[in-house]
TIFIZA-584579 format. One record per residue (C-alpha): residue number from 1; y, z, x negated. Coordinates in Angstrom, 3 decimals. Each point is the difference from the previous one (the first is absolute). Layout:
REM TIFIZA-584579
<NUM, <Y, Z, X>>,
...
END
This chain:
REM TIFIZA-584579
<1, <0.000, 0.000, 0.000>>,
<2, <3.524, -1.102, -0.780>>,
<3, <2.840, 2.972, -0.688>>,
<4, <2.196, 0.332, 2.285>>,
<5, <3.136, -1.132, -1.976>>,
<6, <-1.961, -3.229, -0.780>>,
<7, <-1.204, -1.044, 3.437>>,
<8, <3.807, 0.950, 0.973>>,
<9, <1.376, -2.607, -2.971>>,
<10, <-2.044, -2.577, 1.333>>,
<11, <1.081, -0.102, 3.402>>,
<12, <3.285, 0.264, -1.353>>,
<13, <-0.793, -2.890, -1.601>>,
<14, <-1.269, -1.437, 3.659>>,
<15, <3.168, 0.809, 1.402>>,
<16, <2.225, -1.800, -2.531>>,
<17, <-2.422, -3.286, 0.446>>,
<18, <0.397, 0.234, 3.744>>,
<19, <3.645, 0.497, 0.412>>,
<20, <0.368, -2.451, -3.151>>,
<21, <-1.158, -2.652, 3.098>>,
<22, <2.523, 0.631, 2.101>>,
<23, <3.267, -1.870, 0.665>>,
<24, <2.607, 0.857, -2.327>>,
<25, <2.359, 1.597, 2.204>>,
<26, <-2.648, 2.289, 1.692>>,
<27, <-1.665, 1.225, -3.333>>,
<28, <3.016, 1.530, -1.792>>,
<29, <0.232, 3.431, 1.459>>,
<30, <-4.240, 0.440, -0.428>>,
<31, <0.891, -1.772, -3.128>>,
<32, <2.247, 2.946, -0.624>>,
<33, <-2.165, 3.080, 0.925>>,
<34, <-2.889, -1.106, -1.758>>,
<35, <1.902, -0.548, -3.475>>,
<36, <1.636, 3.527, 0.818>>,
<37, <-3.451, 1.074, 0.356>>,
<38, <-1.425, -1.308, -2.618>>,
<39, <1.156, 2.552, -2.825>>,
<40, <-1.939, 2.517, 1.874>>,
<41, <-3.175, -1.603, 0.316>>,
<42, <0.095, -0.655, -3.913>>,
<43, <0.460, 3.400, -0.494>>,
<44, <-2.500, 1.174, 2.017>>,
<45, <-2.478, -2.504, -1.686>>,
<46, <1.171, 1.321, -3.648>>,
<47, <-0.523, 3.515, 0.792>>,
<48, <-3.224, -0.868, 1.621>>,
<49, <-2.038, -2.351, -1.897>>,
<50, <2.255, -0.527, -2.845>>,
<51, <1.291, -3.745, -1.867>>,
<52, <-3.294, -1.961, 0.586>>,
<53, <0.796, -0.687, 3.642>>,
<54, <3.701, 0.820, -0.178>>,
<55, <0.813, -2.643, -2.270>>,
<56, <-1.619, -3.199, 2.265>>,
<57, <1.685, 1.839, 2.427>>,
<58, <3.270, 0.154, -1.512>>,
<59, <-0.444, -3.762, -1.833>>,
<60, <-0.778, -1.436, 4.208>>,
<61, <3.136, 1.792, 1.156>>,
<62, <2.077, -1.762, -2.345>>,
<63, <-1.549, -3.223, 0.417>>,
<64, <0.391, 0.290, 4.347>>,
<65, <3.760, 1.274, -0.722>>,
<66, <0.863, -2.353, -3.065>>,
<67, <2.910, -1.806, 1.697>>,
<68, <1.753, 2.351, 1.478>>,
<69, <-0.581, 1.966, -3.285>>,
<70, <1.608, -2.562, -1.334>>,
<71, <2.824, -0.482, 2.088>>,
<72, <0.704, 3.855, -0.249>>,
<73, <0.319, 0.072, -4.071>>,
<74, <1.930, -3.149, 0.237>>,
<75, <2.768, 1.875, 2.659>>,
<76, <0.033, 3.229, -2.159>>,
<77, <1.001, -2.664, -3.237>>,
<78, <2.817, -1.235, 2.110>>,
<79, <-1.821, -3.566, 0.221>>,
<80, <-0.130, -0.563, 3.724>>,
END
């Protein structure tokens, strides 16, 4: 059996995929919560199981968030 903080990273995982589907206006504010969210759920997998699953965690976040990662260093440079 899974731990808990791993079966809980993959559906977050789920839930990005899913509301990555949906039209762009409708998406942002789940968008939103789950990248809020997401610092917790990396923690939680840390303390729990330690780096072997938190860093494929961590390394699929920033692949599902790289644009508006992205976009958000670029504003903070004074680009956009």
């Amino acid at each position: 059996m899974l731990p808990l903080s791993v079966m809980l990273a993959l559906l977050w995982i789920l839930a990005v995929s899913v509301t990555a589907m949906m039209p762009f206006p409708r998406h942002k504010p789940f968008a939103v919560a789950l990248l809020a969210l997401f610092p917790v759920v990396l923690g939680f997998l840390l303390w729990q199981v330690g780096w072997v699953w938190g860093v494929p965690v961590l390394l699929a976040a920033l692949s599902m968030y790289r644009k508006p990662l992205v976009y958000g260093v670029k504003r903070l440079m004074g680009r956009v």
